[in-house]
N, C-alpha and C positions, 0 to 999 in steps of 0.2 A: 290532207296537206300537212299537218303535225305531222303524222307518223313518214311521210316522207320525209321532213324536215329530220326529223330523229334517225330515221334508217339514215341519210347523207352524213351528220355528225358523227353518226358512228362508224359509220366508213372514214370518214376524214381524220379521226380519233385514232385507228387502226392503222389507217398508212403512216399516220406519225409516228407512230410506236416502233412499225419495220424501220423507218430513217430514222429513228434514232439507235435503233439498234444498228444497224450499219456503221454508224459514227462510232461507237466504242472504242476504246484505246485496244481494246482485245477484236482486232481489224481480223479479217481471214483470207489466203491466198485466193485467189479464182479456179488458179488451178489445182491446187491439192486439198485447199478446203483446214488447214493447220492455222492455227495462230501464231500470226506473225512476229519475226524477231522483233527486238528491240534495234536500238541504235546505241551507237557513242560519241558522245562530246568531250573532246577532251583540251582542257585549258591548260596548253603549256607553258612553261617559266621562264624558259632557256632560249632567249633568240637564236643562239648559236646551233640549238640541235632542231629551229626548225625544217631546215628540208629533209633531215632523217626523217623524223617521225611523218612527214607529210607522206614520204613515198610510203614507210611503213604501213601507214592507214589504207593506201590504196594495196597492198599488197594482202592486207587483210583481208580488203572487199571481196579482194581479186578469191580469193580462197574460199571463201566462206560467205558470203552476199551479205555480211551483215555491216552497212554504213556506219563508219569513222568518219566522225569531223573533228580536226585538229586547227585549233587555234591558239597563238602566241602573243602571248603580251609584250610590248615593248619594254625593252630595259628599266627597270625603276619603277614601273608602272602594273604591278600584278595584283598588289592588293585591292587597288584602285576600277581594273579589270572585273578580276572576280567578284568584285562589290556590285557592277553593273549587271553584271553576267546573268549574275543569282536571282535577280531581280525578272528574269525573263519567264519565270515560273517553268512549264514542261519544255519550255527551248534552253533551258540552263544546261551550265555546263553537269557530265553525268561523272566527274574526273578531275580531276583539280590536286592543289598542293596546299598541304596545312605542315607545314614544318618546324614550328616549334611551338610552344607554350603558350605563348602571345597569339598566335593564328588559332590554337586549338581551342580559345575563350571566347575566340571571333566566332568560329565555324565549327565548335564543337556539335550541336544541335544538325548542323549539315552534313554531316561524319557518318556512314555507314560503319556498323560492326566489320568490321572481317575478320574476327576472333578465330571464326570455322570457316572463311574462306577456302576454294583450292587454291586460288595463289599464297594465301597466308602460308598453306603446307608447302610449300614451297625453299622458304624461306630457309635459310643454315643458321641464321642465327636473331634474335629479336633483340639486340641492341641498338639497332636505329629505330627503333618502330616508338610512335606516339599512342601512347593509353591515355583512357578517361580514369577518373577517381574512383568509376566503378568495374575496371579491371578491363572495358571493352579497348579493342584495338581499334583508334580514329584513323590512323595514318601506317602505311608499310614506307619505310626506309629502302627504297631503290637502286640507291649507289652512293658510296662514299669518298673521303678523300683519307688519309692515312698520316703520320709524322712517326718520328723514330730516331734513330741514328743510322745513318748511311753508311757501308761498310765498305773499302777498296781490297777489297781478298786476295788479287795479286801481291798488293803489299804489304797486307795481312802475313804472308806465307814468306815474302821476304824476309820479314821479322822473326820467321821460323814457328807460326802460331797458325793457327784454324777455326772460323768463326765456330766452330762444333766447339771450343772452348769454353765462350761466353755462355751462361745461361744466367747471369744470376749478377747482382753487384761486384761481388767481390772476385770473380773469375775476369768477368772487365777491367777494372782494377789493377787487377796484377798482368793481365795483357797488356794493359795501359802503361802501367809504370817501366814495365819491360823493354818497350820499347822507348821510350823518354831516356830509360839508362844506356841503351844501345846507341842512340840518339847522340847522347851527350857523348858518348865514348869514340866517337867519327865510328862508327860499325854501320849506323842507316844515317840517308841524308833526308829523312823527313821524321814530322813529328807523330804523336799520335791522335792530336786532337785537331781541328782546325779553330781562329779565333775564335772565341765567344764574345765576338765585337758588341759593345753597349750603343754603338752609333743608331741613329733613329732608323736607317735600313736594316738592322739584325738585332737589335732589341726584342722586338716582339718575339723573336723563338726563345726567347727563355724567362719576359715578364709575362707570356701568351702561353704557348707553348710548353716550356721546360714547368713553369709554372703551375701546369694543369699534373704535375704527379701529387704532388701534395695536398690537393685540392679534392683530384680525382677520390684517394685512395680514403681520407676526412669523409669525402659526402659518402662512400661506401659503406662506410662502418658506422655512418649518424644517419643511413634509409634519407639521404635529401633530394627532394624529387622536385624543387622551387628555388626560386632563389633566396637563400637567407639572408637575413639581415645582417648575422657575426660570421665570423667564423674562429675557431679554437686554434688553429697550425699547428694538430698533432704530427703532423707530416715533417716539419718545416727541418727539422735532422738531417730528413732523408734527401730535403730539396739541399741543405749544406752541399753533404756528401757526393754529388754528381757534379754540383759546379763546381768545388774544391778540383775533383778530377779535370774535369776541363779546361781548369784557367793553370793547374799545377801540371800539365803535359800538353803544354800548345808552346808554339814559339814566339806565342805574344801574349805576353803577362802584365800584369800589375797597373800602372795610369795607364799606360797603352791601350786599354782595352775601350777605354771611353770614345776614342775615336776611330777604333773601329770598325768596319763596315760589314755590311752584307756581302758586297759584290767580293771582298777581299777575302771573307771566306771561301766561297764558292770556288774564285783562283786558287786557292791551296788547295782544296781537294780536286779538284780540275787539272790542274797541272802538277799532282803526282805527289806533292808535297806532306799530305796528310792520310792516315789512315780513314780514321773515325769522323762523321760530319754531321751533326743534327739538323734535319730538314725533313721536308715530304714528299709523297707522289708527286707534287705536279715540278717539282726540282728536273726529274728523270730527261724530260726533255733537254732541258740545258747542260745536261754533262754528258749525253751522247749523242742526241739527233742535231743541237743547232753548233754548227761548224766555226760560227766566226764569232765564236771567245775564243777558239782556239783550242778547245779541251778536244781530244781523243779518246773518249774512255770507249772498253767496251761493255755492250751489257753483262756479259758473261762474267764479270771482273764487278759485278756493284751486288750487295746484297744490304736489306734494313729488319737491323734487330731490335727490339724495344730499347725504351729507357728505362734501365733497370738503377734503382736508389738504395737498395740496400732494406725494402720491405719484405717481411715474413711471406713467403708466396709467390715469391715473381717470378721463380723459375716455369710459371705456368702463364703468365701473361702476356698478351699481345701487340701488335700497334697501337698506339693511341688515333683509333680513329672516330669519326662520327659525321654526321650530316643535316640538312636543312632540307634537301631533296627527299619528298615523300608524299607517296600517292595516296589520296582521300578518294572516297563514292560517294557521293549526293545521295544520302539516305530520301533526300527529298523525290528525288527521280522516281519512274513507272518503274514496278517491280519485272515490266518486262526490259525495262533500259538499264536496271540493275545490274541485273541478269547477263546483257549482252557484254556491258563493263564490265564484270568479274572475267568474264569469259575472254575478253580481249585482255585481259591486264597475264590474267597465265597465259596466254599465246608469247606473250611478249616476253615472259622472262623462261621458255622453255621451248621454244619454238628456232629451229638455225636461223632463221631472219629476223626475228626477235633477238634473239643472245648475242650477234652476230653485232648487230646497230649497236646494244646497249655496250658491250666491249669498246669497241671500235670510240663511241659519243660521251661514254660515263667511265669505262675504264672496268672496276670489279665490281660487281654485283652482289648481294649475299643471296644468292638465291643456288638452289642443288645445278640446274644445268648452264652457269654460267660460262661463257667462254673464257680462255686467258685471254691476257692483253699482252704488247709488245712491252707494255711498263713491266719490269720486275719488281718495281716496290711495291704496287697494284696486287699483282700475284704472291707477294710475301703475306702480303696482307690477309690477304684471301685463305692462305695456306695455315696462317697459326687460328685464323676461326678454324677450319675448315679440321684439324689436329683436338681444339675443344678448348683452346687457349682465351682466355678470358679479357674480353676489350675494354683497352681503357677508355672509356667515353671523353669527351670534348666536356669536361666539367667547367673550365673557364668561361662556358658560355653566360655562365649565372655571373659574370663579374658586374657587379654596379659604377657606373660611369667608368668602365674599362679602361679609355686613355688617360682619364686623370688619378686613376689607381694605378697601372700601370708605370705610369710615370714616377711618381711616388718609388716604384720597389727599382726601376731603374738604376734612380738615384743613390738608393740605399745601396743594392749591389757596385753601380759604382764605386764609392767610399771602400766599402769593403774589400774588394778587388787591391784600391788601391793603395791599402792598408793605412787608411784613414779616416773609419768607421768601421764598426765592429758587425758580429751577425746579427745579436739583438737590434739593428737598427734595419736591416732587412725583416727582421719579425715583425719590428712594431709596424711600419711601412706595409705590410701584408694583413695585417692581423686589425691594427686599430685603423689602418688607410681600409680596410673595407669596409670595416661602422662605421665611420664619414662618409664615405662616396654613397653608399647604402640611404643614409639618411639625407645626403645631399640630392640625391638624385631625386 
């Protein structure tokens, strides 16, 4: 009776061993007898591109049988998501977004390498991409948005000149002033600049925006990879130099500019008025596809060349652009869900149904087969990476308490503008206003 009691345990002991090998995450087809793919989860950010990427995902299945689950976080609501998400151990998301600094201290530990990815090889340029401290790549930069100065090239050529002039400060410059003199002389009936309104609708392009040259070009030459506490304004010359240009060749100078607007820009260069107009990609829309402001432009007729201030080197420099949008891998994921997510993320950005959505939903991509877009400012973009032109990242991002710094250099520019405050008081404003905000925050 023992030894049948023994023989049965050991049968029973045995057939446990087969089911649990059957269970393995390392499953096998019936039919071919291979190990099975992985899957993809992927946790999107963007309400707005979720029915792209939903059909996307089926279109993957459709190609390749290997399961995309796409799911979108409500507006406001991602960090909050992801936090839930992550929690679900092998049903977590395999895909996700760590997009700056702050997310990367969150989910650094959840950050797969893609240092030697093949979508990493991919890639045209590693200016959007999030590193760890220890040189690993957590996040690839997927698509960005861009700023510059907008160019009117019909009226560029009016003026007898060709954006192929501009390269450099001082070639701007004397374009600028050329026209300002023609201007004044009844020769052209527009200016060369459009306002640099201080109103609270066009402020931010130049305490934001215009802002980030000085900034940009300091954290370059001091390796700042965080946010600092001071800042030096070795810059702050060059940041002179470009608004001087702007408010000394626009048709609206001096107090004027404090009530100024956004939209009252826009109307000058929309309605013919102005050459030169500092803005971004997502502008392009409103000066030729939407009808009822009234603008006519064509695309053929809009080109965006950097902002150039008058530093050593800029004849080699790019848009100022950069981004928040960037894909992360769940290091924590099965290395065969890894696997199927590396593999789906290159489909996606070389693939004509892949490049095809991300043009179309994100605009340019940095990546070798991206598509164009119908934006030409997108494509300018794209084209001074794409040449080896060096980008000016989104350094503003490190501002400490932002609007009440901001505010602060408004002010100052105002006075100054209005020749009632000098530029030392835009310096100090920038300079000792970010030790306060810095320490206030």
């Amino acid at each position: 009776m023992k030894k049948f009691l023994a023989l049965a345990l050991a049968l029973v002991m045995a057939l446990g061993l087969v089911a649990c090998g059957s269970s393995s995450s390392s499953t096998t087809s019936k039919d071919s007898g291979k190990e099975a793919a992985g899957t993809v989860y992927y946790l999107n950010f963007k309400p707005e591109s979720d029915t792209a990427w939903q059909q996307l995902a089926k279109d993957y299945t459709a190609e390749t049988g290997v399961t995309v689950k796409v799911v979108t976080a409500a507006s406001g609501k991602y960090q909050e998501t992801l936090t839930a998400e992550m929690d679900k151990g092998d049903a977590a998301p395999t895909m996700f977004q760590c997009g700056n600094q702050a997310g990367l201290k969150t989910w650094g530990d959840y950050c797969y390498n893609l240092k030697d990815s093949d979508v990493a090889k991919e890639l045209t340029t590693n200016d959007f991409n999030l590193y760890k401290e220890d040189g690993s790549l957590a996040a690839i930069g997927y698509c960005y948005e861009s700023f510059g100065i907008i160019v009117n090239k019909a009226l560029l050529k009016q003026a007898g000149h060709d954006v192929s002039e501009i390269k450099d400060f001082a070639s701007l410059k004397a374009v600028a002033e050329d026209i300002t003199a023609q201007h004044a002389a009844g020769k052209l009936d527009f200016a060369a600049f459009t306002s640099a309104g201080l109103d609270g609708s066009s402020s931010w392009r130049f305490s934001g925006h215009l802002a980030n040259m000085p900034l940009f070009y300091e954290f370059r030459d001091d390796k700042v990879t965080a946010q600092p506490a001071t800042i030096k304004g070795t810059y702050l010359d060059n940041y002179k130099n470009i608004w001087d240009l702007y408010i000394n060749n626009s048709d609206t100078k001096g107090a004027a500019l404090a009530s100024a607007t956004g939209d009252q820009a826009e109307a000058e260069f929309g309605q013919n008025k102005a050459v030169f107009y500092q803005n971004g990609t997502w502008e392009y829309a409103n000066l030729v596809t939407d009808k009822t402001k009234g603008f006519n432009m064509n695309a053929s007729d809009l080109t965006m060349i950097p902002i150039y201030c008058g530093v050593s080197g800029e004849e080699k420099a790019g848009l100022c652009s950069g981004t928040e949008n960037m894909w992360a891998v769940n290091s924590k994921a099965s290395a065969a869900n890894i696997k199927a997510t590396l593999d789906f993320m290159k489909w996606v950005v070389t693939s004509d149904k892949g490049t095809t959505m991300m043009a179309q939903q994100f605009g340019p991509i940095p990546f070798k087969s991206a598509k164009s877009s119908d934006n030409v400012f997108f494509n300018d973009a794209n084209s001074y990476i794409s040449k080896g032109n060096y980008t000016v990242t989104w350094a503003f991002n490190y501002t400490p308490n932002v609007d009440t710094w901001r505010a602060g250099v408004v002010a100052a520019l105002t006075q100054y503008s209005a020749g009632s405050g000098s530029w030392d008081d835009v310096k100090t404003a920038m300079v000792q206003g970010w030790a306060t905000q810095y320490k206030a925050q």
